[in-house]
Structures are given as structure tokens and as C-alpha cells.
C-alpha positions in Angstrom: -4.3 -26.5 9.6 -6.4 -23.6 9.7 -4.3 -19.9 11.2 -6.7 -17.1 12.1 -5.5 -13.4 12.9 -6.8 -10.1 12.4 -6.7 -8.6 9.3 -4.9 -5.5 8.9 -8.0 0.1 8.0 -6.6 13.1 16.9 -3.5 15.1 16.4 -1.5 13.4 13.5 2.3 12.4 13.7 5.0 12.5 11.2 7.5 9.4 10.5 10.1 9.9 7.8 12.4 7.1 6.6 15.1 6.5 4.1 16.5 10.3 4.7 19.7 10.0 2.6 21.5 11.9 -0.3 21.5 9.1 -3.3 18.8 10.3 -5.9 16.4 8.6 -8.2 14.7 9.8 -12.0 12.7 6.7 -11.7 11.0 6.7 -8.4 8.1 7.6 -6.8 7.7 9.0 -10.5 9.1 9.3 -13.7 9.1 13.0 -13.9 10.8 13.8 -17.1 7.9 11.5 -19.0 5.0 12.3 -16.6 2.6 12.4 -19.6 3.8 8.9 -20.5 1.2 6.0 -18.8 3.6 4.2 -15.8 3.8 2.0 -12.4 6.2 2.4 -9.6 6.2 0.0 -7.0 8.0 0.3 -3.5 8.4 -2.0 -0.5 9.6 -0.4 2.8 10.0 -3.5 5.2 8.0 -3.2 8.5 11.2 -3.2 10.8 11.5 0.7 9.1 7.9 1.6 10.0 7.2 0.2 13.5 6.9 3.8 15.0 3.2 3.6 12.4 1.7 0.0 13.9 -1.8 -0.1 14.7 -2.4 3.6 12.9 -4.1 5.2 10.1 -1.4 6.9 7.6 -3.6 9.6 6.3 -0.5 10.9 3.5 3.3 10.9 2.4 5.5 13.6 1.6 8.7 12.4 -0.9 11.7 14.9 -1.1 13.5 16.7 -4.1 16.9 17.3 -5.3 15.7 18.8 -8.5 11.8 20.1 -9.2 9.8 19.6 -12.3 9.8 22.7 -14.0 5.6 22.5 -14.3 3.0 20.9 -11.7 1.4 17.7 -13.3 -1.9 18.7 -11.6 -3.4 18.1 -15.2 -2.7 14.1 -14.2 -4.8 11.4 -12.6 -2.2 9.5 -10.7 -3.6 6.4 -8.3 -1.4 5.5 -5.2 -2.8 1.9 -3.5 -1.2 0.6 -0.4 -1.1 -3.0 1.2 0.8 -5.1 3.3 2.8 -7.8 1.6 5.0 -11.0 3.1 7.8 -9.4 1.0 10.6 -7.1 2.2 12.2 -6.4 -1.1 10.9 -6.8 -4.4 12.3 -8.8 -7.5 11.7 -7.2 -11.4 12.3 -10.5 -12.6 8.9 -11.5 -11.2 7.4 -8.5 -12.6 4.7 -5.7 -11.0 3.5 -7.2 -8.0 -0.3 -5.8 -8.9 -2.9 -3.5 -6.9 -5.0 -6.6 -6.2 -6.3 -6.3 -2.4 -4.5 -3.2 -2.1 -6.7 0.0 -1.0 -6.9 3.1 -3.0 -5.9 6.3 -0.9 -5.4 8.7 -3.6 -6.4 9.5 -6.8 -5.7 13.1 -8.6 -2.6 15.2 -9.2 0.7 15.9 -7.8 3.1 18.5 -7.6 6.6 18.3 -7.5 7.6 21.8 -8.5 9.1 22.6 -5.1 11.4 20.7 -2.6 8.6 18.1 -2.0 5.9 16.4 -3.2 2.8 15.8 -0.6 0.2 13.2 -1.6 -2.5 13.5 1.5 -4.6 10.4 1.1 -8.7 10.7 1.1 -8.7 7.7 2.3 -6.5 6.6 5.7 -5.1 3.5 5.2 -4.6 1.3 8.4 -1.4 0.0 9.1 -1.0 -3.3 11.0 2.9 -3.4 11.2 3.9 -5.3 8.0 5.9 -4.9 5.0 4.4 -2.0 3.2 3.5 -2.0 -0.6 3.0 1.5 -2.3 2.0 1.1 -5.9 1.9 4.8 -7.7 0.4 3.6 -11.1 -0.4 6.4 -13.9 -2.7 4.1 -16.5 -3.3 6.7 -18.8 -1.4 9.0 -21.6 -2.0 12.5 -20.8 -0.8 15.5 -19.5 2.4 18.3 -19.6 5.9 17.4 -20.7 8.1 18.3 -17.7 11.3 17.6 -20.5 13.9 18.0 -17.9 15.0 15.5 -15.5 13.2 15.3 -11.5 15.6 13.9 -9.2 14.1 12.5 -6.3 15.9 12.3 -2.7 16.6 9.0 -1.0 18.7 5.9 0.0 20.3 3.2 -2.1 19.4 -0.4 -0.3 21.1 -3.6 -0.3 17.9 -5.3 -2.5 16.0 -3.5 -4.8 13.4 -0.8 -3.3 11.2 -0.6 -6.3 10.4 -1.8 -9.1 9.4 0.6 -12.4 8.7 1.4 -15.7 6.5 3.7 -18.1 5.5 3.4 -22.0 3.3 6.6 -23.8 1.2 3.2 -25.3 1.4 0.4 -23.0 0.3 0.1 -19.5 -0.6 -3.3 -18.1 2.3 -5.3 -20.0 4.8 -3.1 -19.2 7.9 -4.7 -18.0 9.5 -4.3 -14.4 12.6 -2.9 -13.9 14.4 -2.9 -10.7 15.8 0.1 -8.9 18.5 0.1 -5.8 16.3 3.2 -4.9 14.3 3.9 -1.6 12.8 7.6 -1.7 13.1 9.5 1.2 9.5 9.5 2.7 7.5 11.5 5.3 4.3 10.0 6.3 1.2 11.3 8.5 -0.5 8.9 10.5 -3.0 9.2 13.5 -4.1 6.7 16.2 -6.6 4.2 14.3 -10.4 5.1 14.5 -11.0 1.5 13.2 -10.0 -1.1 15.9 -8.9 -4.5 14.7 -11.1 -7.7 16.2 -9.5 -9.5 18.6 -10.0 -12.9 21.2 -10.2 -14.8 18.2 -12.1 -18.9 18.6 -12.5 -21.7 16.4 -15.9 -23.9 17.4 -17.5 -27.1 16.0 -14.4 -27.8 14.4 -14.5 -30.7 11.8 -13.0 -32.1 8.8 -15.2 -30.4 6.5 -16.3 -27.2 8.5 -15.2 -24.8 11.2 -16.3 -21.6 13.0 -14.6 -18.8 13.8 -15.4 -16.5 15.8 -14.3 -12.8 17.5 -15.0 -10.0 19.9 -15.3 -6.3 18.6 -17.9 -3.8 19.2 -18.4 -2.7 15.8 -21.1 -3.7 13.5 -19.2 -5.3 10.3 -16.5 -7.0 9.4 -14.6 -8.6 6.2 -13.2 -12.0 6.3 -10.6 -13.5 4.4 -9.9 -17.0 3.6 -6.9 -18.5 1.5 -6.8 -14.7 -0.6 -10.4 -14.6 -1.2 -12.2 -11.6 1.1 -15.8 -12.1 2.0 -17.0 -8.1 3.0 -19.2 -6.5 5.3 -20.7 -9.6 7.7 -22.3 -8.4 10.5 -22.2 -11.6 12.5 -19.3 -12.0 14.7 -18.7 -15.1 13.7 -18.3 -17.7 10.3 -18.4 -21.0 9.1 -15.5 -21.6 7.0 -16.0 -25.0 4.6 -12.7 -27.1 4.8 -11.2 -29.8 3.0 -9.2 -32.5 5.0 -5.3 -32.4 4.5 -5.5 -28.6 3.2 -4.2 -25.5 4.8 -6.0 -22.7 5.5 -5.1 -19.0 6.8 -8.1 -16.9 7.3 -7.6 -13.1 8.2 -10.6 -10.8 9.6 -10.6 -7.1 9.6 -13.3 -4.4 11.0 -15.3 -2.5 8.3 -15.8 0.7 9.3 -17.8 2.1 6.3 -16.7 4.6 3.6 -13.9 2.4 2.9 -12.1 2.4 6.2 -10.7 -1.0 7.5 -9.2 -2.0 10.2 -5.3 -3.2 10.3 
């Protein structure tokens, strides 16, 4: 069986979510041991964020109870965003991982006032499914904040995020889940990056098939079973198969500069 679908990157509009009163230490950030290396890892499920589908979110705003007492602009914090198949996430399972996801920000922040804005220098386009935000912090450096930073937000029925920072280790740190869903405002604008669409497999047989789309752009990047193939400028692709295997392929429009289609 072989699925094929698009793959999902003027004035700008705001949607916030999760406005509530519960607070978090832990998440988006760990603001009492910013200095410390960390990951935080939300999931907000696509029925929260259909207002967004088929647009570019170009930045986030997350809410305070209680500021940092310094800005952590001597930081380099990465935020990566993709769409998973999960609505909730499970520490037991561990950090889901940035792998496929798309960088939109890389720098400082500053969460010295009654919110924290992270605008993204890269838009990332939505396509309407479960979005993963991964704030990951991978090195030791920085100001001690040495006070706790309560973050505003909602507590969910499954856990919102996962978390966890260590001033030595990084990529084995362990998970831990948080009932925690911060209150978030994001900007997003109609997408300048239209997904492919009128999708058609050809000279389909048990070893090969080709697939193939309408879109007036120029590239494209394909991806079959996980693995992405980037920047074809044919619209079309011969996919190798092997009989009695299942196959889900996903194409997306490469705009250049590291814009993608949903």
C-alpha cells in the first residue's frame, strides 16, 4: 500500500491557547537554572490550533506570573518545531528528538517582564497537525537567575511536556513529565509557500511507482517511509517498492532559504 499527501513551510494574526492561571518552574524553561544545559518539549494537539492551518507562524509569546530577575540574552537557546502523530507526550519514552523538525530560532530570550516573545527567523508552515515545540539549551553558559520564574498556563488531562536540565549532561538527560501547558500567543500569516496538490500515482508496479503533482513552484522535497529526499525540481518521482510493504510518502514545496510548505 503506498499513501501519498502533501507534506506539511501580509498582515500577521495572533492565536493564543492554554490561557489559564495554573503555573509551571519547568516549562517553556527552566528559569531558576537557565545557565544549566536543558530540553523542554511540548505538544499542543491540532484540534487547539485549527484557527493557524495552512499558515506560516512566524513567533510565540509565553506569559509570566513571576519574571527572572536578569535577561538570559547572554544564552543560545534553539526552539525547532514539527508536526507529530502524537497529541500528548509520554516521559517514559523519553525526549521525542529534533530529528525532521525545523529550526525557527536560535539566540536569547527574555523573560524579565510579563512575557517572553521568541519571533522566529524562520516561519515555520503549519499544515493543521499535532504541534511539537522542542526548546533545547545544549550548552552550559550564561547568568544565574537564582530565583524561581513561574510561567502562566493550564494543567491538562495528559502530560503537556516533557523536561529536564543537568549543568553536565545534555543528550542523555532523562525526561520528566509535566501536567503543564504554557499559555501561548502565536503570530502567524497566510503561507507564502503553497503546498502541492492533485496528487497521481503512474506505471504502478510491484517493484516501482510514480508519483506525481501539480504546483507552480520550481522545487520540492519528498519523503518516503521518514527518509526526505530535498530540492527535486521535477514534478514527479519514481519511488522503488517492495511487494507486501507499506509505504507513506509525503511531498512538500521548497521555497528556498529554508521555507517549506505545510
Amino acid at each position: 500500500m503506498l499513501l501519498a499527501t502533501a507534506l506539511t513551510g501580509a498582515k500577521a494574526n495572533e492565536l493564543t491557547v492554554y490561557d489559564g492561571t495554573e503555573t509551571s518552574q519547568y516549562a517553556p524553561v527552566w528559569g531558576r537554572y537557565m545557565v544549566w544545559k536543558q530540553k523542554c518539549e511540548i505538544i499542543m494537539p491540532a484540534t487547539d490550533l485549527t484557527a493557524m492551518t495552512a499558515t506560516d507562524i512566524t513567533g510565540m509569546t509565553f506569559y509570566l506570573k513571576t519574571p527572572a530577575t536578569v535577561s538570559w540574552s547572554d544564552v543560545t537557546v534553539k526552539v525547532y518545531l514539527r508536526e507529530v502523530t502524537e497529541t500528548y507526550l509520554d516521559a517514559n519514552s523519553g525526549f521525542v528528538g529534533i530529528e525532521g523538525s525545523q529550526l525557527v530560532y536560535q539566540g536569547g530570550l527574555d523573560a524579565t517582564g510579563s512575557t517572553m516573545t521568541i519571533p522566529f527567523s524562520n516561519a515555520y508552515s503549519y499544515g493543521g497537525g499535532n504541534l511539537l515545540i522542542c526548546i533545547y539549551k545544549p550548552s552550559f553558559e550564561g547568568t544565574s537567575n537564582n530565583t524561581e520564574v513561574e510561567f502562566l498556563g493550564v494543567e491538562p488531562v495528559h502530560v503537556g511536556c516533557i523536561q529536564n536540565g543537568d549543568y553536565d549532561e545534555f543528550d542523555e538527560l532523562g525526561a520528566v513529565g509535566r501536567l503543564f501547558l504554557p499559555k501561548t500567543t502565536f503570530d502567524y500569516s497566510p503561507s507564502s509557500c503553497q503546498r502541492p496538490t492533485e496528487f497521481t500515482l503512474d506505471d504502478v508496479t510491484p517493484t516501482q511507482a510514480t508519483l506525481s503533482w501539480e504546483s507552480d513552484a520550481d522545487a520540492w522535497d519528498i519523503e518516503v517511509n521518514g527518509v526526505v529526499t530535498s530540492n527535486i525540481t521535477d514534478k514527479s518521482y519514481q519511488i522503488d517498492l517492495t511487494p507486501l510493504e507499506s509505504y507513506v510518502v509525503r511531498v512538500r514545496t521548497n521555497c528556498g532559504g529554508g521555507s517549506t510548505s505545510a
